[in-house]
PQR file of N, CA, C, O and H, with PARSE charges and radii, in Angstrom:
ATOM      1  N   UNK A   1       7.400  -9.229  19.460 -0.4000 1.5000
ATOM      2  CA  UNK A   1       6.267  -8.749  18.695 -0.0000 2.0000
ATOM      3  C   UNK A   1       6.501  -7.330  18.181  0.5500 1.7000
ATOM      4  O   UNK A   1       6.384  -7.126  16.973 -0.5500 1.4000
ATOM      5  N   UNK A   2       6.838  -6.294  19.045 -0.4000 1.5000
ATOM      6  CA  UNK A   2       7.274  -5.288  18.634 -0.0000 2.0000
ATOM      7  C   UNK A   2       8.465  -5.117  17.751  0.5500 1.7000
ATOM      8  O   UNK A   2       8.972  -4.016  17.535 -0.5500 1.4000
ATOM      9  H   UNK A   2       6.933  -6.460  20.026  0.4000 1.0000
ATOM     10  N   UNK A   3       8.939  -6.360  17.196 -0.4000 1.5000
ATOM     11  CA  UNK A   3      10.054  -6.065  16.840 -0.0000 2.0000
ATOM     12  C   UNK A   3       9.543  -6.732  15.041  0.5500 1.7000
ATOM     13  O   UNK A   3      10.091  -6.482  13.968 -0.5500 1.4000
ATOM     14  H   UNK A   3       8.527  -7.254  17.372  0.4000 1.0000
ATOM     15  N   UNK A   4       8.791  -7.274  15.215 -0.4000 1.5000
ATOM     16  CA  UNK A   4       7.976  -7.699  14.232 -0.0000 2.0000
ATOM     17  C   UNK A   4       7.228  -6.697  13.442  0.5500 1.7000
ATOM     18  O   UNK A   4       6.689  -6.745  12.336 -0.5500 1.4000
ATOM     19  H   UNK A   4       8.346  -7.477  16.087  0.4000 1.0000
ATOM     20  N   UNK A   5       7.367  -5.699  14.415 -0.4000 1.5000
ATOM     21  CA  UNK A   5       6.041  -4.169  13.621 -0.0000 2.0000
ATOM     22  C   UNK A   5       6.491  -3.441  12.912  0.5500 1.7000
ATOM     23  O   UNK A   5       5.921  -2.959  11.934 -0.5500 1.4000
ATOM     24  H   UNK A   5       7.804  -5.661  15.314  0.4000 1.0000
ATOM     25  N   UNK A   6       8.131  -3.121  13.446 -0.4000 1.5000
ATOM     26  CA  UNK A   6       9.029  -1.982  13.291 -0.0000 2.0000
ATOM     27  C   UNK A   6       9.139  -2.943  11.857  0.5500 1.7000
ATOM     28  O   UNK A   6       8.806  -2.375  10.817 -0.5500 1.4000
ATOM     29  H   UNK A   6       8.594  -3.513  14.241  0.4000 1.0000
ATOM     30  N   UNK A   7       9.448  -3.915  11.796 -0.4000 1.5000
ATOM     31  CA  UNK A   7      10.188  -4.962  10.491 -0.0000 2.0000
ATOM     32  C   UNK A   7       9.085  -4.823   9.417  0.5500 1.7000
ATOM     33  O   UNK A   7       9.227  -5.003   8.208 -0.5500 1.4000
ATOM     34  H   UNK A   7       9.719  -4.377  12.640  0.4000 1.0000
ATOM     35  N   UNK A   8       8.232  -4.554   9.919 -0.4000 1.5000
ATOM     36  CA  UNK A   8       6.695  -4.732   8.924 -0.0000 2.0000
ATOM     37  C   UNK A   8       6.501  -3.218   8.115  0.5500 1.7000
ATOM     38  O   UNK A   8       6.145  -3.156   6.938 -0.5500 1.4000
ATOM     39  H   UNK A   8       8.117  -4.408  10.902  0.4000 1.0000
ATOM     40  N   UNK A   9       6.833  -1.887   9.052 -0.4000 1.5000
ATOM     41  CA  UNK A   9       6.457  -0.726   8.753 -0.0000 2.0000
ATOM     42  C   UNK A   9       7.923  -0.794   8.001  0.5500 1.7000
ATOM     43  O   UNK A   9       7.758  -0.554   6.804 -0.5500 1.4000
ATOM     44  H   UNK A   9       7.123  -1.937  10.008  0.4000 1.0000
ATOM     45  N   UNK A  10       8.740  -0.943   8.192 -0.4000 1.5000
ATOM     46  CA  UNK A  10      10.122  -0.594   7.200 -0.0000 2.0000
ATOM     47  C   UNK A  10       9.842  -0.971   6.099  0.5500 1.7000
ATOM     48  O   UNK A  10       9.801  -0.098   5.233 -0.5500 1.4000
ATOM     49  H   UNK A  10       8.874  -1.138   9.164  0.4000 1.0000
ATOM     50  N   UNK A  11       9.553  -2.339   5.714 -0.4000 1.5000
ATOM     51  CA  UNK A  11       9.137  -3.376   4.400 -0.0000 2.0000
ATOM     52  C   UNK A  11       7.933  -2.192   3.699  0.5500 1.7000
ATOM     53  O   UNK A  11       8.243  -1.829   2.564 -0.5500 1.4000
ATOM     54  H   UNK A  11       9.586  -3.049   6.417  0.4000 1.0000
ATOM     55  N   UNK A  12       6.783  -1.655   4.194 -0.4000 1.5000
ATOM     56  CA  UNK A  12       6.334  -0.742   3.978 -0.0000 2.0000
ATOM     57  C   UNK A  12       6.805   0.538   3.198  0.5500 1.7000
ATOM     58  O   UNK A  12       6.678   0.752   1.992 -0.5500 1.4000
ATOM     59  H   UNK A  12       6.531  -1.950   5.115  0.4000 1.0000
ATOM     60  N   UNK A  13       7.264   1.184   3.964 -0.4000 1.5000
ATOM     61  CA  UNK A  13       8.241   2.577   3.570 -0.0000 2.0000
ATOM     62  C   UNK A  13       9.110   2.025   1.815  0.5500 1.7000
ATOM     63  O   UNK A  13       8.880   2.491   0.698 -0.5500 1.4000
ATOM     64  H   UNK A  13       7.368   1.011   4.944  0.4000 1.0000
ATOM     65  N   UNK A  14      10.104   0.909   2.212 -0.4000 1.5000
ATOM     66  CA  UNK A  14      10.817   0.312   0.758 -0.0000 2.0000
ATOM     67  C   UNK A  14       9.717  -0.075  -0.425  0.5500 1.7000
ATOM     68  O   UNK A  14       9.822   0.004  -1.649 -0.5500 1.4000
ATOM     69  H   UNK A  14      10.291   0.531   3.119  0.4000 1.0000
ATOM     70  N   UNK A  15       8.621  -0.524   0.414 -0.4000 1.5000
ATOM     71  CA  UNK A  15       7.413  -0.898  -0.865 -0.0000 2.0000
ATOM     72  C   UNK A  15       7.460   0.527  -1.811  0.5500 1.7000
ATOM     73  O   UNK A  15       7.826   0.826  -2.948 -0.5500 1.4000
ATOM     74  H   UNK A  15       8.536  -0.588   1.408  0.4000 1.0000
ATOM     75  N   UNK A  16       6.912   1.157  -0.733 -0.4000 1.5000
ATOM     76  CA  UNK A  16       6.103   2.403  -0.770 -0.0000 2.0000
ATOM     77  C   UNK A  16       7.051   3.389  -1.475  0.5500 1.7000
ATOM     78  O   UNK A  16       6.457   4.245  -2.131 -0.5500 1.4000
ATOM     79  H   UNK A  16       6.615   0.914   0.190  0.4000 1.0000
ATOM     80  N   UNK A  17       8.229   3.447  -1.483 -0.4000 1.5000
ATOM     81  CA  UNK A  17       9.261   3.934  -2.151 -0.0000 2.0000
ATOM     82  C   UNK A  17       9.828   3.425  -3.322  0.5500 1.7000
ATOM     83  O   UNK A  17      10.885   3.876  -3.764 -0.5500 1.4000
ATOM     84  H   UNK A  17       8.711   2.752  -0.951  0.4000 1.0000
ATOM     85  N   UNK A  18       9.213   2.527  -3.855 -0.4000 1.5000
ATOM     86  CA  UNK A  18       9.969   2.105  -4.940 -0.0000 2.0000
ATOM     87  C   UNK A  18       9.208   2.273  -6.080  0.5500 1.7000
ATOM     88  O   UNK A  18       9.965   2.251  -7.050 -0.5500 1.4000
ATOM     89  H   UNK A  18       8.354   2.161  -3.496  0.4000 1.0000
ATOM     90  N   UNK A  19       7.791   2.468  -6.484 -0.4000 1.5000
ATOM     91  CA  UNK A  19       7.492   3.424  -7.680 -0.0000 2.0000
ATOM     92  C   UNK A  19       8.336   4.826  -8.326  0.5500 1.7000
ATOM     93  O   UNK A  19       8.820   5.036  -9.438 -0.5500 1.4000
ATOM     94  H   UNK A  19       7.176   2.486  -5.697  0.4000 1.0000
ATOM     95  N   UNK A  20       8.233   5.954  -6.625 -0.4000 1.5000
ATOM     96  CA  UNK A  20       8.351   6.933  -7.080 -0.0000 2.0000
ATOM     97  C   UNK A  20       9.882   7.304  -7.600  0.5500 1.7000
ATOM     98  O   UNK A  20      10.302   8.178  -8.359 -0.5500 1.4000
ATOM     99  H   UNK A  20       7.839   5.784  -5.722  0.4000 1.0000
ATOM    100  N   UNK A  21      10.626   6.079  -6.729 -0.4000 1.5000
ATOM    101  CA  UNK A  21      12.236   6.443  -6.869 -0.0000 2.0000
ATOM    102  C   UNK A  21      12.342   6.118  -8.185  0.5500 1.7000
ATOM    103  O   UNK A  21      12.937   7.002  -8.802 -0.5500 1.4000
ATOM    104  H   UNK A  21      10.285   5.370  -6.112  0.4000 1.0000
ATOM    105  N   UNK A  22      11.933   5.014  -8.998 -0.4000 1.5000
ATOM    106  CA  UNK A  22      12.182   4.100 -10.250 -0.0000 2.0000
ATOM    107  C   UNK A  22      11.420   4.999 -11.235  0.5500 1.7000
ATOM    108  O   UNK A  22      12.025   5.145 -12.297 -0.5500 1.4000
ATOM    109  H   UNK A  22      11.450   4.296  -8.497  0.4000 1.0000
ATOM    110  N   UNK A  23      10.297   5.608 -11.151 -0.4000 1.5000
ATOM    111  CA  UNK A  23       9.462   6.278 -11.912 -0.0000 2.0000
ATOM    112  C   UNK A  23       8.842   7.515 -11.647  0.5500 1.7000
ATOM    113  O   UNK A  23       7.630   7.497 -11.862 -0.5500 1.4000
ATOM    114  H   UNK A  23       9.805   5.490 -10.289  0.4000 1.0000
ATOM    115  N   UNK A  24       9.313   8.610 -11.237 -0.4000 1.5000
ATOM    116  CA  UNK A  24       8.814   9.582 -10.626 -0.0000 2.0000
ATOM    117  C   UNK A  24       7.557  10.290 -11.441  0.5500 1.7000
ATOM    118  O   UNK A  24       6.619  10.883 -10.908 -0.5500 1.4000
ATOM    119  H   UNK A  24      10.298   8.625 -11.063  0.4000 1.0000
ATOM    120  N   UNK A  25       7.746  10.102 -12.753 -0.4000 1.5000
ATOM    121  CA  UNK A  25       6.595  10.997 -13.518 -0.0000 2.0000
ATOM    122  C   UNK A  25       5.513  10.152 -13.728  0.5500 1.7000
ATOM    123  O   UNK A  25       4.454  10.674 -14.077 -0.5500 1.4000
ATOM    124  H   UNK A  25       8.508   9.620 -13.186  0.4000 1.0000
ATOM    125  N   UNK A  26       5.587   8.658 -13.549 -0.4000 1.5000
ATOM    126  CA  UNK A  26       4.494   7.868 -13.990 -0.0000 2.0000
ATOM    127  C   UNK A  26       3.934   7.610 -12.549  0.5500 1.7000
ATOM    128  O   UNK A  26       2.885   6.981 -12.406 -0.5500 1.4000
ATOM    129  H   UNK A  26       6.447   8.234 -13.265  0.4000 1.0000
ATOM    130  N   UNK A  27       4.658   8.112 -11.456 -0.4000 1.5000
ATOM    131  CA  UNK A  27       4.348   8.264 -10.128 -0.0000 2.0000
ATOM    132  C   UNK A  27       3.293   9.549  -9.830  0.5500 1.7000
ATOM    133  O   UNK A  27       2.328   9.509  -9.067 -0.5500 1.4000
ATOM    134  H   UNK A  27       5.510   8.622 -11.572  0.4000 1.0000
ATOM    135  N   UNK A  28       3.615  10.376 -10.411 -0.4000 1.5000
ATOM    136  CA  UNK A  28       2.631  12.078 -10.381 -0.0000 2.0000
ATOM    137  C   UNK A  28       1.727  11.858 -11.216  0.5500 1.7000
ATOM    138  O   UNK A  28       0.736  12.587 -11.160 -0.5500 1.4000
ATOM    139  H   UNK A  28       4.399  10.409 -11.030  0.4000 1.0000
ATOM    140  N   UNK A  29       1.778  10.915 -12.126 -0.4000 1.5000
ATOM    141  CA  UNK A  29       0.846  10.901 -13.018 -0.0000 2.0000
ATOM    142  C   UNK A  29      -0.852   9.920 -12.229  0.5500 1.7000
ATOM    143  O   UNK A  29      -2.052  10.135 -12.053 -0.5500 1.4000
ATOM    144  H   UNK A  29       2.582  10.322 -12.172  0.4000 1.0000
ATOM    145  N   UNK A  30       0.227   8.787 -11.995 -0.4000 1.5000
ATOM    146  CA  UNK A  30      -0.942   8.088 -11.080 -0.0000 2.0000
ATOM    147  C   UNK A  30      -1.764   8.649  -9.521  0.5500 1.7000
ATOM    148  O   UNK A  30      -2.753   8.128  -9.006 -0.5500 1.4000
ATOM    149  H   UNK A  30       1.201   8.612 -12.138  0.4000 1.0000
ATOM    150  N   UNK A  31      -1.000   9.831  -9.026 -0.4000 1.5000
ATOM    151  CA  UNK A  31      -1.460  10.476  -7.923 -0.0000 2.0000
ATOM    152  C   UNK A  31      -2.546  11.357  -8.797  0.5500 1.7000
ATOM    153  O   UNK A  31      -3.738  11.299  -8.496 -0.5500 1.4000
ATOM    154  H   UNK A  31      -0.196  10.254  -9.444  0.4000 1.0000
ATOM    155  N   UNK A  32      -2.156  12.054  -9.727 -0.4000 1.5000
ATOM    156  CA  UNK A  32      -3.617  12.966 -10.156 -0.0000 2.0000
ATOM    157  C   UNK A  32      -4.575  11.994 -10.798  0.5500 1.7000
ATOM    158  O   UNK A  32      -5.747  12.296 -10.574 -0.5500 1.4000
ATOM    159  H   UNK A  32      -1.188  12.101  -9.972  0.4000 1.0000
ATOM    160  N   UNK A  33      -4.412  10.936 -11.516 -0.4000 1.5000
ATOM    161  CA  UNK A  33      -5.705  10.284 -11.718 -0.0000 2.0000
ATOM    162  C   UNK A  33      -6.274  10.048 -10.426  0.5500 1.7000
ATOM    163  O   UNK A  33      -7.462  10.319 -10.248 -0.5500 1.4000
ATOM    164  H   UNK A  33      -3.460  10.691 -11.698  0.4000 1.0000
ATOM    165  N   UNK A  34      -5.448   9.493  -9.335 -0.4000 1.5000
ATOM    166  CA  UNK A  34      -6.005   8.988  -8.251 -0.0000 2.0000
ATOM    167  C   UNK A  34      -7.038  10.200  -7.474  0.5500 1.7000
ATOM    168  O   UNK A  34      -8.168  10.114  -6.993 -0.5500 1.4000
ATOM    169  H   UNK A  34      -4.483   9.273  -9.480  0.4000 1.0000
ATOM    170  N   UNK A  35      -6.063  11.346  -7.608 -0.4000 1.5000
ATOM    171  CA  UNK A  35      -7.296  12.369  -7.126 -0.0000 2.0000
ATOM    172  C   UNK A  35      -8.455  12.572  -7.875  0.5500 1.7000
ATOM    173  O   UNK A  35      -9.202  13.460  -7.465 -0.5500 1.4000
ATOM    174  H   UNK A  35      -5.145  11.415  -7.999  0.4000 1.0000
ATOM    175  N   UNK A  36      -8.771  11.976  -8.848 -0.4000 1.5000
ATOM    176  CA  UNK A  36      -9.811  12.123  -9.819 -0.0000 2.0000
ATOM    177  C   UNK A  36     -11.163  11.270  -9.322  0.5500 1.7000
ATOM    178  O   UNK A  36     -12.286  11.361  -9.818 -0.5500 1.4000
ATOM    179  H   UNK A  36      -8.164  11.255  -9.182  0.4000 1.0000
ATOM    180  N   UNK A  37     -10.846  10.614  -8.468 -0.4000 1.5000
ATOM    181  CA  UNK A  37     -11.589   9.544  -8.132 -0.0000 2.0000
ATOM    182  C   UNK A  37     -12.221   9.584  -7.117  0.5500 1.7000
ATOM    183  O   UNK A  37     -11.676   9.937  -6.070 -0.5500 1.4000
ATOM    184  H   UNK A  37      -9.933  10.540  -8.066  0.4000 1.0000
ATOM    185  N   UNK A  38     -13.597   9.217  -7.172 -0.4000 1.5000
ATOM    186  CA  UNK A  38     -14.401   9.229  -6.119 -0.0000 2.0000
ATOM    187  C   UNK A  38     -14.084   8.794  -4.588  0.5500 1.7000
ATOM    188  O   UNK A  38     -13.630   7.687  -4.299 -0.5500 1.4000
ATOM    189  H   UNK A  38     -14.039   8.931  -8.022  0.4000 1.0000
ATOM    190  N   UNK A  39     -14.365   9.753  -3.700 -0.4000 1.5000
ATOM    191  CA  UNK A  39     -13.874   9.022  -2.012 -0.0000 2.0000
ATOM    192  C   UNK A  39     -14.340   7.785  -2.119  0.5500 1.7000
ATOM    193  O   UNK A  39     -13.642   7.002  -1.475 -0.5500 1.4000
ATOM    194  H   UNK A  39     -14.734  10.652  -3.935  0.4000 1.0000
ATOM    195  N   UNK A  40     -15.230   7.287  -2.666 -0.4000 1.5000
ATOM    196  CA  UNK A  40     -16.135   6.064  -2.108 -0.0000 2.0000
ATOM    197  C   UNK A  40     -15.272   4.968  -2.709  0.5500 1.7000
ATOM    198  O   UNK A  40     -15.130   3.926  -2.069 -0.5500 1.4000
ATOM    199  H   UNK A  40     -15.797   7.924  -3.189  0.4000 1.0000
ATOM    200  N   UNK A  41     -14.676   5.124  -3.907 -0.4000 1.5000
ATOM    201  CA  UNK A  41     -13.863   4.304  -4.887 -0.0000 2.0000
ATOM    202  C   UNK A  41     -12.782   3.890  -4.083  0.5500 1.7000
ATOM    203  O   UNK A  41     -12.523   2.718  -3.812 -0.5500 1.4000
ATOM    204  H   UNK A  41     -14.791   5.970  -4.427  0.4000 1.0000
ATOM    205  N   UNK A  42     -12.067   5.029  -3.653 -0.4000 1.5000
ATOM    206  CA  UNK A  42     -10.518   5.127  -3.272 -0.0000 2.0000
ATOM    207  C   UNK A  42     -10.789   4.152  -2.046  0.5500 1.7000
ATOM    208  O   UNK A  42     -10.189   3.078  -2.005 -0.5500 1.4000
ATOM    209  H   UNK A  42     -12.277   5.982  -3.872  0.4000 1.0000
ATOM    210  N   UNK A  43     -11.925   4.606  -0.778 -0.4000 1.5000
ATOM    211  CA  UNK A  43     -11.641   3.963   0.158 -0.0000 2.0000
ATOM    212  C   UNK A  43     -12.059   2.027   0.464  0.5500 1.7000
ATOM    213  O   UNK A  43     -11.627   1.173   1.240 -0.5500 1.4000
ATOM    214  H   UNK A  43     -12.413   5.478  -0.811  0.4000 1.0000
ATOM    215  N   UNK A  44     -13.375   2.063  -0.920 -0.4000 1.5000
ATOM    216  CA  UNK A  44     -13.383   0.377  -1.039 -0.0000 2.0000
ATOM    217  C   UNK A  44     -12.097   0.124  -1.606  0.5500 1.7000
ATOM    218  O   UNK A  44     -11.833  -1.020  -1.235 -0.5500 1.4000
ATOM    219  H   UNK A  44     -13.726   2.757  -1.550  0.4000 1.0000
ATOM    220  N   UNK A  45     -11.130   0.560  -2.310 -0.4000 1.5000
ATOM    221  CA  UNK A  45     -10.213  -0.058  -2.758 -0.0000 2.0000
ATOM    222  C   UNK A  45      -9.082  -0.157  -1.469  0.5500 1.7000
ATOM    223  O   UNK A  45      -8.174  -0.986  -1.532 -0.5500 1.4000
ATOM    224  H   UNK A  45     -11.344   1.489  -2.611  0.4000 1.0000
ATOM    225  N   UNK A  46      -9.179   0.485  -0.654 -0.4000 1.5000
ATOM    226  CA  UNK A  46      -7.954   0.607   0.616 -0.0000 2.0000
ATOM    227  C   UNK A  46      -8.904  -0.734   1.572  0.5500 1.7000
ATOM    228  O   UNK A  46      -8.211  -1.650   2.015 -0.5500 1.4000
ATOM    229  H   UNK A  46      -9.916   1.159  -0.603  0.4000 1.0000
ATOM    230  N   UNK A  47     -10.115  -0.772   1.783 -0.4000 1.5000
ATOM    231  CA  UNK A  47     -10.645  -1.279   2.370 -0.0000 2.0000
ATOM    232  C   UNK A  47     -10.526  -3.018   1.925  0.5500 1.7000
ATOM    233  O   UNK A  47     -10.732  -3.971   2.676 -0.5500 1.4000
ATOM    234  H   UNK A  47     -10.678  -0.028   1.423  0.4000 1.0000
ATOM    235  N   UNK A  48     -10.171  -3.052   0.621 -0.4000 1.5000
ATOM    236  CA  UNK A  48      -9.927  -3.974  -0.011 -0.0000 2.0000
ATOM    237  C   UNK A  48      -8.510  -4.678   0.178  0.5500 1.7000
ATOM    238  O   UNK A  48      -8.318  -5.823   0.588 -0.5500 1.4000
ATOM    239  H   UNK A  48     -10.004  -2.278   0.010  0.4000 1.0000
ATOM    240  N   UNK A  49      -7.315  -3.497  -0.312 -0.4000 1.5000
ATOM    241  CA  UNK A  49      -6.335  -3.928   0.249 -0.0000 2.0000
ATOM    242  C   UNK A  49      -6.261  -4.582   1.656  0.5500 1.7000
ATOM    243  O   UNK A  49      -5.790  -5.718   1.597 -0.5500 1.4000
ATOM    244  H   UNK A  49      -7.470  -2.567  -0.645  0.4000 1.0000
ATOM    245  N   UNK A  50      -6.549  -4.232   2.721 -0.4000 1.5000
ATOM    246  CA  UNK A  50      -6.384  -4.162   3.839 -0.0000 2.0000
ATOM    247  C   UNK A  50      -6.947  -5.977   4.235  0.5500 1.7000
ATOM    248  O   UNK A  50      -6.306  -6.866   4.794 -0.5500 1.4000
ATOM    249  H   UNK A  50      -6.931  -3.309   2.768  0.4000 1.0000
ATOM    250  N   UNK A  51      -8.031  -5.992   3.810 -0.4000 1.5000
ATOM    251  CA  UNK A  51      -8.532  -7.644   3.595 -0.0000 2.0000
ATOM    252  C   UNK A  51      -7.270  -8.581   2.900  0.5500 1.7000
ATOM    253  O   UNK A  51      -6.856  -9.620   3.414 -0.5500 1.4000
ATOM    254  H   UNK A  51      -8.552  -5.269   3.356  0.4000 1.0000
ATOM    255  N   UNK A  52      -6.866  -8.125   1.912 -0.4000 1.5000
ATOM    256  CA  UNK A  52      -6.277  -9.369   1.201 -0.0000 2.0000
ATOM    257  C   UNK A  52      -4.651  -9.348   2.139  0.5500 1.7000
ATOM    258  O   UNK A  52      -3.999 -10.365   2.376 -0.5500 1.4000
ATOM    259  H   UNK A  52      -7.203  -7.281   1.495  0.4000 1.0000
ATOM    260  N   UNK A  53      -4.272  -7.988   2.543 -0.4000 1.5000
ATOM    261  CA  UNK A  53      -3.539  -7.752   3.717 -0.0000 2.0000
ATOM    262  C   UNK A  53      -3.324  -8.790   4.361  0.5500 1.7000
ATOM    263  O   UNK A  53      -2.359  -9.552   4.304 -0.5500 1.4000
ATOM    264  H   UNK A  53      -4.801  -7.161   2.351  0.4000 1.0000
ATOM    265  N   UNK A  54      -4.755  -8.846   5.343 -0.4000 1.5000
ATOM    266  CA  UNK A  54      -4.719  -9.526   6.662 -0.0000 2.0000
ATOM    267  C   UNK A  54      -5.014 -10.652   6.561  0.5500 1.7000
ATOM    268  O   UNK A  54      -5.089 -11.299   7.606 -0.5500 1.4000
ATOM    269  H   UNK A  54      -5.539  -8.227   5.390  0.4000 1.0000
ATOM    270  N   UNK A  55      -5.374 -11.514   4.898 -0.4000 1.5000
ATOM    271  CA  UNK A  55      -5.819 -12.744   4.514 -0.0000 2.0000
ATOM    272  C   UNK A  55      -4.332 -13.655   3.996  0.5500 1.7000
ATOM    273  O   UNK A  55      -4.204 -14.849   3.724 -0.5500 1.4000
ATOM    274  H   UNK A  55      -5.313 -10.989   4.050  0.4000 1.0000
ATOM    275  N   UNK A  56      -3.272 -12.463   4.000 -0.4000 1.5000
ATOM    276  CA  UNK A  56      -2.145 -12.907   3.192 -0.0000 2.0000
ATOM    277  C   UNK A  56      -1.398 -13.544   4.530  0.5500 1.7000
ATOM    278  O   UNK A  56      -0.983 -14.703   4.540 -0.5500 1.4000
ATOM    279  H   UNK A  56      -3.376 -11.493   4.220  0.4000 1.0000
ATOM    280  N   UNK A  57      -1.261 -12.480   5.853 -0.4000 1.5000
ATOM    281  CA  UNK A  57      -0.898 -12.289   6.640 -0.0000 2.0000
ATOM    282  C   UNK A  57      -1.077 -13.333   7.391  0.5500 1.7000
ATOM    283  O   UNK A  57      -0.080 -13.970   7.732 -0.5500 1.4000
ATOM    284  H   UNK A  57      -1.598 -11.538   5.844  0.4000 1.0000
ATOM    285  N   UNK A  58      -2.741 -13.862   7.939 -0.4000 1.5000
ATOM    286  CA  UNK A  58      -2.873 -15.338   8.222 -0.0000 2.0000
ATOM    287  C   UNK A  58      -2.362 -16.303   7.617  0.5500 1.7000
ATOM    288  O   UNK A  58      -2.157 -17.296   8.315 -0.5500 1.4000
ATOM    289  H   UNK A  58      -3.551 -13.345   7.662  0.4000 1.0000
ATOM    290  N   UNK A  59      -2.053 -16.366   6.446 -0.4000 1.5000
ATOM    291  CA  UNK A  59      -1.936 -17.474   6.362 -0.0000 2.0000
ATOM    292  C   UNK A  59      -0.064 -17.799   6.149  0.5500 1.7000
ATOM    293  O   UNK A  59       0.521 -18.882   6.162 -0.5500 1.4000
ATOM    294  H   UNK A  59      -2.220 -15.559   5.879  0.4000 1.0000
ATOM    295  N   UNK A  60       0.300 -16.883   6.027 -0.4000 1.5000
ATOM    296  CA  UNK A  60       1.263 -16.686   5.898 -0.0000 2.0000
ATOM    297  C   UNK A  60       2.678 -16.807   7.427  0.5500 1.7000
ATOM    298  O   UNK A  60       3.875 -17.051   7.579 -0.5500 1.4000
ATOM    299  H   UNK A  60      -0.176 -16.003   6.016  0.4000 1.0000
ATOM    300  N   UNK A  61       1.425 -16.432   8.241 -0.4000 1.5000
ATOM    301  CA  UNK A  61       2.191 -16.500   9.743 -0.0000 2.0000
ATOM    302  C   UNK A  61       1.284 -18.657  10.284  0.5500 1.7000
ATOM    303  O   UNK A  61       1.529 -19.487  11.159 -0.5500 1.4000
ATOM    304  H   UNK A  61       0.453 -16.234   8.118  0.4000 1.0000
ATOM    305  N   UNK A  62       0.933 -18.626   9.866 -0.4000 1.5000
ATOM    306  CA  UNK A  62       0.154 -20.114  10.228 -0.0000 2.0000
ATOM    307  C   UNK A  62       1.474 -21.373   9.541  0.5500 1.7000
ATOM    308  O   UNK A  62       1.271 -22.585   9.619 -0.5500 1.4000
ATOM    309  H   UNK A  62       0.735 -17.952   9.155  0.4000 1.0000
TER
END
């Protein structure tokens, strides 16, 4: 199981790295709109991710 997490947070990091490496200015660009935006916005949208996350995740491990 733990070995399943470490595999999960890496896949993460490569996600998470591959805008800014491929596009760095359209990367800064989308961080200041993003700061433009209401807390309430930003966090239904994380709150959102996080659902389709754990909806992908079931069904995906089933």
């Amino acid at each position: 199981m733990w070995n399943d997490l470490w595999v999960a947070l890496a896949l993460v990091l490569v996600v998470e790295g591959l805008l800014p490496a491929l596009n760095p200015r359209g990367y800064r660009r989308m961080l200041q709109l993003l700061g433009e935006r209401d807390d309430r916005l930003i966090r239904n949208f994380g709150l959102l991710l996080m659902i389709v996350g754990a909806i992908a995740l079931y069904f995906l491990k089933s």
